[in-house]
C-alpha positions as CSV (number, residue, x, y, z in Angstrom):
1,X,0.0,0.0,0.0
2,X,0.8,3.7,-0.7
3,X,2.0,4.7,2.9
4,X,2.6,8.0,2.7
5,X,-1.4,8.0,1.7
6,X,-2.4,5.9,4.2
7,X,-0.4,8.3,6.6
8,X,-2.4,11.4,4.7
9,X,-5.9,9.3,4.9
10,X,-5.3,8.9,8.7
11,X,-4.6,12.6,9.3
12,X,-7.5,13.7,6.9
13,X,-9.8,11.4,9.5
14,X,-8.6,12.8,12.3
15,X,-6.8,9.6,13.1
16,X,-4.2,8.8,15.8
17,X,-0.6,8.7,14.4
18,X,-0.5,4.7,16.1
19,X,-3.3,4.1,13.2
20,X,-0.8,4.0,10.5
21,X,1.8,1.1,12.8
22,X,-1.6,-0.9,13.4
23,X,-2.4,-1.0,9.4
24,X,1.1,-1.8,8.7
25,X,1.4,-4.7,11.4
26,X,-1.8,-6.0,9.8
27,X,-0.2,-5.7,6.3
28,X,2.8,-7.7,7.0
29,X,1.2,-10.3,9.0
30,X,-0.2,-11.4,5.6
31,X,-3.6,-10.5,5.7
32,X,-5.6,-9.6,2.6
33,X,-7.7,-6.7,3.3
34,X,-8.5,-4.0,5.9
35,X,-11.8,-6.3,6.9
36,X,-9.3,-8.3,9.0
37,X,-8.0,-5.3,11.3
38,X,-9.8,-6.0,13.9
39,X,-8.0,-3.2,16.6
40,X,-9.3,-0.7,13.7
41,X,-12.7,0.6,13.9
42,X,-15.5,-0.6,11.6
43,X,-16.0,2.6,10.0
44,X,-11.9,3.0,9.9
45,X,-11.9,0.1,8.0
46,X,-14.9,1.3,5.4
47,X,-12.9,4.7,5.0
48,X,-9.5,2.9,4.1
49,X,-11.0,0.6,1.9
50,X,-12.5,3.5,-0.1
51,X,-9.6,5.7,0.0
52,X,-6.2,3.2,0.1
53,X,-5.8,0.8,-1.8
54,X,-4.6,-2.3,0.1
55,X,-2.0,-2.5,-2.5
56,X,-0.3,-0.4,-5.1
57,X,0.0,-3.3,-7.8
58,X,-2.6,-5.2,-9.6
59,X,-2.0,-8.8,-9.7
60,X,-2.2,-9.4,-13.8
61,X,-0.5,-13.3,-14.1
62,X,1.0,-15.6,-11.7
63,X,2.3,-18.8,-12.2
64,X,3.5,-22.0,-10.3
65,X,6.3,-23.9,-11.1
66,X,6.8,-27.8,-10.7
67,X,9.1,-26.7,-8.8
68,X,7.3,-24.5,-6.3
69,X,8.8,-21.8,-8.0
70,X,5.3,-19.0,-8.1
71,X,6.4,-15.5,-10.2
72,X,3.9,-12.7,-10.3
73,X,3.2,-10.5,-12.8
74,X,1.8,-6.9,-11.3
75,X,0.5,-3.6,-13.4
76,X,1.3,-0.5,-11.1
77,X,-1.4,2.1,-11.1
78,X,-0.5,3.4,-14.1
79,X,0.0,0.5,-15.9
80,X,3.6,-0.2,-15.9
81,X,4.8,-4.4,-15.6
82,X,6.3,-5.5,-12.6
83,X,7.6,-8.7,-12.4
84,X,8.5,-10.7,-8.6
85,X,9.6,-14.4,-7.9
86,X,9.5,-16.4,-4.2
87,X,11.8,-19.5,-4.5
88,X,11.4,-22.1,-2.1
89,X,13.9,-24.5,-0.5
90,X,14.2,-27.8,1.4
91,X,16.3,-25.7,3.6
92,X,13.8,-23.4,4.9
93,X,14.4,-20.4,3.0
94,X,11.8,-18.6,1.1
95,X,13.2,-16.3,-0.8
96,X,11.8,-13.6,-2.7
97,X,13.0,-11.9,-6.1
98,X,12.3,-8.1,-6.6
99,X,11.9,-5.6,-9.2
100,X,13.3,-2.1,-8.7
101,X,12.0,-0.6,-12.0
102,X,9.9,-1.3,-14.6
103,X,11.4,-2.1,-17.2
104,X,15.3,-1.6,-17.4
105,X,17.4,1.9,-18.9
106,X,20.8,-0.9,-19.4
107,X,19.9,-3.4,-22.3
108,X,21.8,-5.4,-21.0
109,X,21.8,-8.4,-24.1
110,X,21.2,-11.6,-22.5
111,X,18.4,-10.4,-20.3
112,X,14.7,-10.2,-21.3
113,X,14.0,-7.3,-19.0
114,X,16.9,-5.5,-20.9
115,X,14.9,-5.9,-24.0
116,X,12.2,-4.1,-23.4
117,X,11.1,-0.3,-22.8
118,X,12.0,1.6,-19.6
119,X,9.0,3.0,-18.2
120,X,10.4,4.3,-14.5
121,X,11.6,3.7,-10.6
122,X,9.4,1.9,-8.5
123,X,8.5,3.5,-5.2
124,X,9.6,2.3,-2.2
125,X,6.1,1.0,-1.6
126,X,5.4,-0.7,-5.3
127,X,8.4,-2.6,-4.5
128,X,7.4,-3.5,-0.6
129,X,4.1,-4.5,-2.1
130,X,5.8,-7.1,-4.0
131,X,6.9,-8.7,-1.0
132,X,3.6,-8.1,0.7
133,X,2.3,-9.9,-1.5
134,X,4.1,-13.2,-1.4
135,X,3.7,-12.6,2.6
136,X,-0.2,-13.4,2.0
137,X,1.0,-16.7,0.4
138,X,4.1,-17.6,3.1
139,X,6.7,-16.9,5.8
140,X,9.7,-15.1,3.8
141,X,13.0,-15.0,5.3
142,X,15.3,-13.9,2.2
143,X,15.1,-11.1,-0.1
144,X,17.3,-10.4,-3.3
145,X,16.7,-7.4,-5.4
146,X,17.3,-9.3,-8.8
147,X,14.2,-8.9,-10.8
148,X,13.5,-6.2,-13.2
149,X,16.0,-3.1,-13.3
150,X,18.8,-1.5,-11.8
151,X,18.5,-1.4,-8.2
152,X,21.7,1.1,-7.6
153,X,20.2,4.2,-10.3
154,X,16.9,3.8,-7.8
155,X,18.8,3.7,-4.7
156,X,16.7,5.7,-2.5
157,X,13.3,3.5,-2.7
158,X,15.1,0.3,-2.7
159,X,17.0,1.7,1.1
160,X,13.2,2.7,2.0
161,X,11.9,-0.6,1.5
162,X,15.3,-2.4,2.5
163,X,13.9,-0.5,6.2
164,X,10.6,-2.3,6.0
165,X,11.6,-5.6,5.0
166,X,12.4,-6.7,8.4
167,X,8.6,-6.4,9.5
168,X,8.0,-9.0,7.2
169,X,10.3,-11.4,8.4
170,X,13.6,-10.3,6.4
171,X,16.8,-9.1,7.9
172,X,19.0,-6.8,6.5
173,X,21.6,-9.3,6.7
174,X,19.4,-11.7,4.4
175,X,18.9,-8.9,1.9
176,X,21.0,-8.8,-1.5
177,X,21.4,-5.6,-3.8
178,X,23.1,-6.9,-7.2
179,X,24.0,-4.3,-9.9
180,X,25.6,-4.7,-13.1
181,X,28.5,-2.2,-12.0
182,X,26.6,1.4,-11.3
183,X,29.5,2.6,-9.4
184,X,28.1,5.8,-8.0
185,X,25.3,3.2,-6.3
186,X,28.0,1.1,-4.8
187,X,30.2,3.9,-3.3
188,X,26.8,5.0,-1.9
189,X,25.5,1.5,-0.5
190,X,29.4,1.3,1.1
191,X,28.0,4.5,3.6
192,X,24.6,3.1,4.2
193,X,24.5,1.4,8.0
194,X,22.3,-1.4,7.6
195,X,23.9,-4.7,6.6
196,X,22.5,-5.5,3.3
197,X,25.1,-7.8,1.2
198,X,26.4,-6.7,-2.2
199,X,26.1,-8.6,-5.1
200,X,28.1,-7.7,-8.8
201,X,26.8,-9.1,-12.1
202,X,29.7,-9.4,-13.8
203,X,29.5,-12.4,-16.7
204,X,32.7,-11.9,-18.4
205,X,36.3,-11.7,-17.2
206,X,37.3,-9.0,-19.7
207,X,36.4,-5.6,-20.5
208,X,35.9,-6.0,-24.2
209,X,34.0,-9.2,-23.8
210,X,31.9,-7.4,-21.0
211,X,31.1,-4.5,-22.9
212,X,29.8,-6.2,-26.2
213,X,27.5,-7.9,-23.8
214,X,26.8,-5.3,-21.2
215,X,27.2,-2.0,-22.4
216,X,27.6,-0.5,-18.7
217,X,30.9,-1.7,-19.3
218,X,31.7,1.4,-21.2
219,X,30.7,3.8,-18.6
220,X,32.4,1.6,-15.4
221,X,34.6,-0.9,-16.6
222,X,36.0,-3.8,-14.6
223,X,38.8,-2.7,-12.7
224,X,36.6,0.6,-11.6
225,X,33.9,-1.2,-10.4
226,X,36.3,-4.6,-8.6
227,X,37.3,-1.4,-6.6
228,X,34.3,-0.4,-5.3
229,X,33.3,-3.8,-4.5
230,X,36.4,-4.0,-2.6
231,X,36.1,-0.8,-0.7
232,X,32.8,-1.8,0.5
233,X,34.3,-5.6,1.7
234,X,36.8,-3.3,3.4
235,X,33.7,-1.3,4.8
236,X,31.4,-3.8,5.5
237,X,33.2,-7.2,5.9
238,X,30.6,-9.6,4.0
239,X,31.7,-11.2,0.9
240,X,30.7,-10.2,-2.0
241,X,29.1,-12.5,-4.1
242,X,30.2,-12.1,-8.6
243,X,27.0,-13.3,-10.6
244,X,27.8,-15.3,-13.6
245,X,25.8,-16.6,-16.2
246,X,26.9,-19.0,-18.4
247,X,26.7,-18.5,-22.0
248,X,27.6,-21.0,-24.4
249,X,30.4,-20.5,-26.3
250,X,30.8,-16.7,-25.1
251,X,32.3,-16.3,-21.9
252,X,32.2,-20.3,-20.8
253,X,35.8,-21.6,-21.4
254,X,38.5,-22.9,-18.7
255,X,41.0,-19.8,-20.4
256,X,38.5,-17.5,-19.5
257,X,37.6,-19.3,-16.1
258,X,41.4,-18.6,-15.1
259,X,41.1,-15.0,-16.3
260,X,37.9,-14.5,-14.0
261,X,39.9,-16.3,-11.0
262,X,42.9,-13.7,-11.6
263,X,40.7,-10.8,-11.3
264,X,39.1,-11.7,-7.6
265,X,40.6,-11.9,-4.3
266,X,39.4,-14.9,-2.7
267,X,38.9,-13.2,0.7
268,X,36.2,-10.9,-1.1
269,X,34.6,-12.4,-3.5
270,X,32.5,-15.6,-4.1
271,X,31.6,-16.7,-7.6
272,X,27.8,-18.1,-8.4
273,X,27.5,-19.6,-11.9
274,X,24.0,-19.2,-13.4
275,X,23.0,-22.1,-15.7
276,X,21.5,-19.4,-18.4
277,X,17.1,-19.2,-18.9
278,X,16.7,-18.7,-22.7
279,X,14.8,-15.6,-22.9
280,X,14.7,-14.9,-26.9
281,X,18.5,-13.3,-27.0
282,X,20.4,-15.4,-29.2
283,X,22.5,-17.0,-26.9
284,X,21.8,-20.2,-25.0
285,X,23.0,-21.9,-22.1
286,X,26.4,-23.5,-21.2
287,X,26.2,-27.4,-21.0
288,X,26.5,-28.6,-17.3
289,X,29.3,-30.3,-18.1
290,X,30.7,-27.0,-19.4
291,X,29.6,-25.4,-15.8
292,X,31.0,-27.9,-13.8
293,X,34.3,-27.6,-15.5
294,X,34.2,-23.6,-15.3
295,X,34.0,-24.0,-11.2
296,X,36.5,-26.6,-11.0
297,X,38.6,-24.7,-13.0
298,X,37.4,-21.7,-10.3
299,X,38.4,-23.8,-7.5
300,X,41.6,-24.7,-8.8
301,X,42.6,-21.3,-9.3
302,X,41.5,-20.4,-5.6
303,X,37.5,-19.2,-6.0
304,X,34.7,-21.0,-4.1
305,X,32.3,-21.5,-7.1
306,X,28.3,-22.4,-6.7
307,X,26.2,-23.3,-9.4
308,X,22.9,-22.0,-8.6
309,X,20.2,-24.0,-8.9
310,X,17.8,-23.7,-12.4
311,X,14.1,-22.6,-11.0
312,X,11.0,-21.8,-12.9
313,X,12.0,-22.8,-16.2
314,X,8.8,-24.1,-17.3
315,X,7.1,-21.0,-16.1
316,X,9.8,-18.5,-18.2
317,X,11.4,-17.1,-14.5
318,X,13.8,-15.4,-16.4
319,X,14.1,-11.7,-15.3
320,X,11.4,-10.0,-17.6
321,X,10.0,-13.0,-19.6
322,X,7.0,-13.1,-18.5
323,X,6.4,-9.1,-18.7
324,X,7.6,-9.7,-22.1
325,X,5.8,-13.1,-23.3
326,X,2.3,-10.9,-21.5
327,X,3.3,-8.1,-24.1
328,X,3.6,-10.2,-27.4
């Protein structure tokens, strides 16, 4: 919900300033509507219902993996997709995928989202409202801001939210930020005191290579933005984790493995290899024989390597696909 109107409502009303921490407590408890606020008053409730909107986002698609795997597809108010995954584990962990913007200003060319048109930032409480609403479904305990757009050029809304997220059950210390390399972002998430971890989408181990696929490259190449990352390790003293994804033939071969492993320090960084989701770019997706021999070749060289696990496939997880498949 929009909480700067439902602060506004309240005060229109005449409404105690504790009004506003009762909705809220409701909201993240997983209910579904002001009916079930019980501690508000009756006529309260009618009023809100009129004048807030319980959310900001209008469900348009969702879809369940056979994996468990669900991925919503959300219109904002004025019509702009918004895309958000929860992943669940045998482990315990729920964790929950979020978009930053709609759409995505970086084209990057492997990724769906990249494809399509930037519409704008997400406020702080379109984006909590993503998690809000996987909260009605489950418990959620993790949070990564790896859905649609560049969470570091909308900094401020993704720190607001980053200071809700523990109402709903997710720590700052089980909250990701990943960016392509927006090194202003970075030097500005190395001040920020709450504990979120860092993580750098960096899928080739050279700045040519990096910049035919990611044209961010131009504006912060590698060694600029490995800096960053390691002034914010020397800030901060989590690991940073590099994000991968494994394109056949590309950026997939043991040379370029060793290259990779040359570039990070072993204290700082930790490697995750993502097996690529075809999204209608015209790469495809390393073998898993390739992948395995990439992180071996990692772990030879010194760099703890994960190959993170394939979800949603059948339901076209993929950052933006199913923004983009609704749109065709």
């Amino acid at each position: 919900m929009d909480l700067s109107l439902l602060a506004d409502t309240l005060a229109a009303h005449g409404q105690p300033a504790y009004r506003a921490h009762q909705v809220w407590a409701w909201a993240t408890r997983g209910v579904d509507g002001y009916e079930a606020m019980t501690d508000l008053p009756a006529d309260l409730r009618s009023v809100l219902a009129a004048e807030v909107p319980f959310s900001t986002l209008t469900l348009e698609n969702e879809a369940t993996s056979n994996d468990g795997t669900i991925k919503a597809l959300f219109l904002t108010h004025d019509g702009r997709p918004v895309e958000a995954v929860l992943m669940s584990y045998k482990d315990g962990r729920r964790s929950l995928c979020v978009s930053s913007q709609s759409g995505c200003p970086l084209t990057c060319t492997f990724c769906a989202t990249g494809s399509m048109t930037f519409a704008r930032n997400l406020t702080a409480s379109e984006i909590l409202d993503q998690a809000l609403h996987f909260r009605r479904l489950s418990e959620l305990n993790h949070c990564v801001f790896m859905g649609m757009g560049e969470p570091m050029m909308n900094l401020d809304a993704v720190l607001a939210a980053c200071e809700r997220l523990p109402d709903i059950g997710i720590t700052n210390r089980r909250t990701t930020i990943s960016t392509v390399g927006w090194v202003p972002g970075i030097e500005r998430l190395t001040q920020v005191k709450m504990p979120m971890r860092l993580a750098f989408s960096l899928h080739a181990p050279d700045d040519d290579l990096r910049s035919q696929i990611m044209a961010v490259n131009d504006r912060y190449p590698l060694y600029e933005v490995l800096q960053a990352c390691r002034n914010f390790y020397a800030r901060k003293r989590r690991m940073i984790f590099i994000e991968y994804v494994m394109l056949a033939d590309v950026n997939d071969s043991p040379e370029q493995a060793v290259a990779l492993a040359r570039l990070l320090d072993p204290a700082v960084f930790k490697v995750n290899l993502i097996p690529y989701n075809p999204s209608g770019s015209p790469y495809q997706g390393s073998s898993r024989e390739t992948i395995d021999t990439f992180a071996q070749t990692l772990a030879d060289n010194g760099i703890r390597a994960t190959v993170r696990l394939t979800r949603g496939q059948d339901i076209a997880a993929a950052c933006g696909q199913l923004a983009a498949n609704a749109a065709s």
